[in-house]
N, C-alpha and C positions, 0 to 999 in steps of 0.2 A: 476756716476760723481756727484760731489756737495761736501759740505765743503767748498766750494772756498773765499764764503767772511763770515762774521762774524753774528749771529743772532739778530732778531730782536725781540722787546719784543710787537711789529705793525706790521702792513704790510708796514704802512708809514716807519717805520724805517727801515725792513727789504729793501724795494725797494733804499730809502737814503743808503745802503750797496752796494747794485746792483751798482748805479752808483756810490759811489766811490770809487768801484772797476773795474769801463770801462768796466762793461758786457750792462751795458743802457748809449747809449748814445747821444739819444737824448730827447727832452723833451716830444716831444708828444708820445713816448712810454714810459716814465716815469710817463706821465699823464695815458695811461692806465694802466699800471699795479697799479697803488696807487687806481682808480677807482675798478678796480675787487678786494674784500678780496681774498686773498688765503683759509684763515683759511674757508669761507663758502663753499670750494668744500672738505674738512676733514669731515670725518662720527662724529656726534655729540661724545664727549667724547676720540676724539686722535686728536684735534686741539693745543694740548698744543707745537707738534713740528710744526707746521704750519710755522712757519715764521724763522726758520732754511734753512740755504743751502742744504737740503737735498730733496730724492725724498722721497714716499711713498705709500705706498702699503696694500690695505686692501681687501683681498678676489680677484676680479676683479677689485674695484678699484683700479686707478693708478693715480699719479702725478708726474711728472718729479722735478727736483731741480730745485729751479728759478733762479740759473743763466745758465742751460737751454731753459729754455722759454722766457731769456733775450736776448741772442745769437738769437735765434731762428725767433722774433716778429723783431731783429735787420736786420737781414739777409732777412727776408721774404719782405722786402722794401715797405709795403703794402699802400697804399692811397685810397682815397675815390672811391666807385663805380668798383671796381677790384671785378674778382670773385675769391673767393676762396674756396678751396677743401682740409681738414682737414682728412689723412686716419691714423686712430685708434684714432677716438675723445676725446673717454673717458668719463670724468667728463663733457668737453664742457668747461673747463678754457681757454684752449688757443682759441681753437672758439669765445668766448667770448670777450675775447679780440682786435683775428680781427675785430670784428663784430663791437665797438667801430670808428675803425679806416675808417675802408669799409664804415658802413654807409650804407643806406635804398638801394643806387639807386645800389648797388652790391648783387653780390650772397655769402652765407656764408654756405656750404656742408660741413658736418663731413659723414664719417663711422665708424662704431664701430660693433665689430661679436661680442658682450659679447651685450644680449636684457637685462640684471638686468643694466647693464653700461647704455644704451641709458638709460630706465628709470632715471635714476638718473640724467644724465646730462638735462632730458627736466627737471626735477623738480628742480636743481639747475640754470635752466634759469629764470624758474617763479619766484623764490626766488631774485634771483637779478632784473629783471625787478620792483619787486614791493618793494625792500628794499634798492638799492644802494641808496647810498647821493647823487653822481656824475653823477646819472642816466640823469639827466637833462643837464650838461653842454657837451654832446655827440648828435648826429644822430646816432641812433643804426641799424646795420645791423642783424638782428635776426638771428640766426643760426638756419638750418635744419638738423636733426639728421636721420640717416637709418643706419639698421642693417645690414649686412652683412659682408665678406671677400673682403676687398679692391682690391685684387688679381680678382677678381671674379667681377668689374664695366663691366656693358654691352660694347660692343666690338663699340654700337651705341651713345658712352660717349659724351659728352661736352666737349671741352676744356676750362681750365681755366689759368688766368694770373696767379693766386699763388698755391702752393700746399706746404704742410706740411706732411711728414710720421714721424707717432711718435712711430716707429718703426725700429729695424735692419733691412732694406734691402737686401736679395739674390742677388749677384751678375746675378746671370738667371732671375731675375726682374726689374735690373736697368732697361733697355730701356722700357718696359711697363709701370713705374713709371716717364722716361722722356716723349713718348708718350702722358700724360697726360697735358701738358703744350702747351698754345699758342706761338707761336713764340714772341718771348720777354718776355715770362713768368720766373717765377723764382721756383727752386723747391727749398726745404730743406731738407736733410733726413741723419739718418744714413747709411755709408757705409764703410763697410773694419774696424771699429772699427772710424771713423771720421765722423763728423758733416759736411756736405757738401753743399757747395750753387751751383745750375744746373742752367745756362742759356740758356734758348730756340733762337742761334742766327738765325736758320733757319728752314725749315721742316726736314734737316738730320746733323744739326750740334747743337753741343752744348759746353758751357763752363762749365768747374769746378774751384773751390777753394775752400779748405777746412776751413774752420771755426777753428773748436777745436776737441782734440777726446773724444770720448764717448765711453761708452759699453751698448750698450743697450739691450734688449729680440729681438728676431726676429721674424719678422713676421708669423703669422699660417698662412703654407702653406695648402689648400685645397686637402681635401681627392682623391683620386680618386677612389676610391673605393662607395663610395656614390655620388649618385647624386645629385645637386647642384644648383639651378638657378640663374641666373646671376643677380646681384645687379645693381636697377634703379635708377638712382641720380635724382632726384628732376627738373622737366621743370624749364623754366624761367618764372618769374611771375611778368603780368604787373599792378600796384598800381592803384588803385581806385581812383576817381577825388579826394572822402573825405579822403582818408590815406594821398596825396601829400598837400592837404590844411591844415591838421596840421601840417606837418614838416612846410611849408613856414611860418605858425603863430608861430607857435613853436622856429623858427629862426629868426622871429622879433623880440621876446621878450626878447631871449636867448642877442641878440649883445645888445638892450638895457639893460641888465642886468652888463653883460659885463663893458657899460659903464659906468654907475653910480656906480658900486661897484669893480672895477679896482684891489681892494688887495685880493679878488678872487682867482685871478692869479697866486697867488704865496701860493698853499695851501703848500706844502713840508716846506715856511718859516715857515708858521704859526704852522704847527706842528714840527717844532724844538723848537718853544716859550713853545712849551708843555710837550716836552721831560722830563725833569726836573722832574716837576709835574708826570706826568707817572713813573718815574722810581722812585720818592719817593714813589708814592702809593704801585709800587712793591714789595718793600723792608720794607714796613708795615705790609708788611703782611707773612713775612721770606720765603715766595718762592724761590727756586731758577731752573732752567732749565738747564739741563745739557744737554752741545753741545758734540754731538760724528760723527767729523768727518770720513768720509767714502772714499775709495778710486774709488769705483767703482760702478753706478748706479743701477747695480742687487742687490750690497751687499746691497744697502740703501732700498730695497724696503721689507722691513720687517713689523710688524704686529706691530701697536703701543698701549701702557697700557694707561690708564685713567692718569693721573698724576694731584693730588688733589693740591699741589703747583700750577703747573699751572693755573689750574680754579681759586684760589685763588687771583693768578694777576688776570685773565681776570675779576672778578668779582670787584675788586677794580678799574680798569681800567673804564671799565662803568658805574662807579657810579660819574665819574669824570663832570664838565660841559659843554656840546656842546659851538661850537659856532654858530651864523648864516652861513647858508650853500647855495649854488646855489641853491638848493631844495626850500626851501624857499621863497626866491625872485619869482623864476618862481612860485611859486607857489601862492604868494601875488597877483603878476601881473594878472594872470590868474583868478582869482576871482573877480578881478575889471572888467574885460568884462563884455560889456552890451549885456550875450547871456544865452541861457540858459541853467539851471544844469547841464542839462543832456551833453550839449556841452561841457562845463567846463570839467566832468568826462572825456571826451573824452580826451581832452587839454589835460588832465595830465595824459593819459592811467591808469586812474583806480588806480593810486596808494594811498596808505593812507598817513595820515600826519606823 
């Protein structure tokens, strides 16, 4: 699935596509997906379709189409402090993203059976924790990565409020994949060829509605012919007096910020004032990107070429001028503390300017 809405030559642009085509439609999942690049979870040199409607596919890596992941972060109704349970993680994009909304005081589990995929998604976590712009205007819920076949979670599991399977579910799996959920919890998964929302309204009941349809891969069923051990999901882990005294400091700064710089708020305006600009730099440089829509999300998951056009925009693109960013300010503020370096370092987890 994908093609649905029109390409982006941003992710800001691509996501302004999203919603005004009603796959996003609220703001603060608007605000996350603008926060996470798409294009940083593409293997260096196939980022050129990055912000197309489509999915992709490289070796083991995988990304769904984003209005996909739009549907998906819509329907998973997530808020702060919820735990969630991500089976077939992947890159860690959509993890990612809950992790945004979840926030410190929740839990944020992927599985993924491909160990070259976990690698990759803990290093494009590191990658975003120390290079988002947006990093700062969030409480981030860190995502935990483990390897295994989701099929195969110890029988002695956790339940959780949200869960995501980013995968075609077996009908002989659904209830093992509802089992997974607290009562009131909500699943999402593919089923029967549909995107489907599960609500947990009891210990032996539950609700469906389907979403939209999809075709997606189906889950790797486990061998039975080898033997297997059962995948351990991550305890719950209770935060450090010093981990909770930076969020609180972190949060006074953050609403002061907030205040005094109010047009903030409205980053998607600001980068419509720039659109212009961007798509003149584009077109300076005679690139052009060719959209090929796709009917079906297997078909879209193909092997993509280098395309030297495209680098050409992105390289014009960034050579364009910033403006002042949330990063910034928090990051002003925090330096004017009368604490020391080392403290500071802490304030701003380590990140560079």
């Amino acid at each position: 699935m994908g093609g649905a809405v029109s390409a982006g030559d941003t992710n800001d642009e691509l996501i302004d596509n999203l919603v005004d085509a009603d796959y996003i439609k609220t703001p603060l999942i608007a605000k996350v997906f603008r926060a996470v690049d798409r294009a940083e979870y593409y293997l260096p040199g196939h980022r050129g379709s990055a912000y197309k409607d489509l999915a992709w596919k490289h070796g083991n890596i995988h990304l769904s189409a984003p209005c996909i992941y739009a549907e998906v972060m819509e329907s998973l109704k997530l808020s702060p402090g919820l735990s969630f349970l991500n089976l077939g993680s992947g890159t860690g994009y959509l993890s990612t993203l809950a992790g945004l909304i979840i926030g410190p005081y929740g839990s944020n589990h992927g599985v993924e059976c491909h160990t070259d995929v976990v690698q990759y998604a803990r290093e494009r976590l590191e990658n975003f924790k120390s290079t988002c712009v947006a990093f700062d205007e969030f409480e981030f819920g860190e995502p935990q990565f483990t390897v295994g076949n989701c099929l195969l979670i110890s029988t002695e599991r956790i339940l959780y409020d949200r869960v995501y399977c980013g995968a075609a579910c077996p009908l002989e799996q659904e209830n093992f994949m509802k089992n997974l959920l607290k009562v009131g919890g909500i699943l999402v998964m593919p089923l029967n060829d549909q995107l489907v929302q599960i609500t947990r309204v009891s210990d032996s009941s539950w609700e469906t509605k389907g979403v939209l349809p999809v075709s997606f891969a189906s889950l790797v069923i486990p061998s039975k012919e080898k033997p297997v051990e059962a995948v351990q999901l991550p305890e719950g882990r209770v935060m450090h007096l010093h981990e909770i005294s930076r969020l609180v400091i972190r949060r006074i700064i953050r609403k002061n910020v907030e205040v005094e710089h109010p047009e903030l708020a409205n980053r998607s305006k600001r980068n419509a004032k720039r659109k212009q600009a961007k798509a003149e730099a584009f077109h300076s440089t005679g690139a052009r990107i060719n959209i090929m829509p796709m009917d079906m999300e297997e078909e879209q998951m193909r092997e993509e070429e280098t395309d030297e056009g495209d680098q050409s925009y992105v390289d014009a693109v960034e050579q364009l001028p910033s403006e002042p960013s949330f990063k910034q300010f928090m990051r002003e503020k925090i330096e004017l503390l009368p604490v020391p370096s080392a403290l500071k370092g802490y304030l701003l987890f380590y990140r560079e300017t």
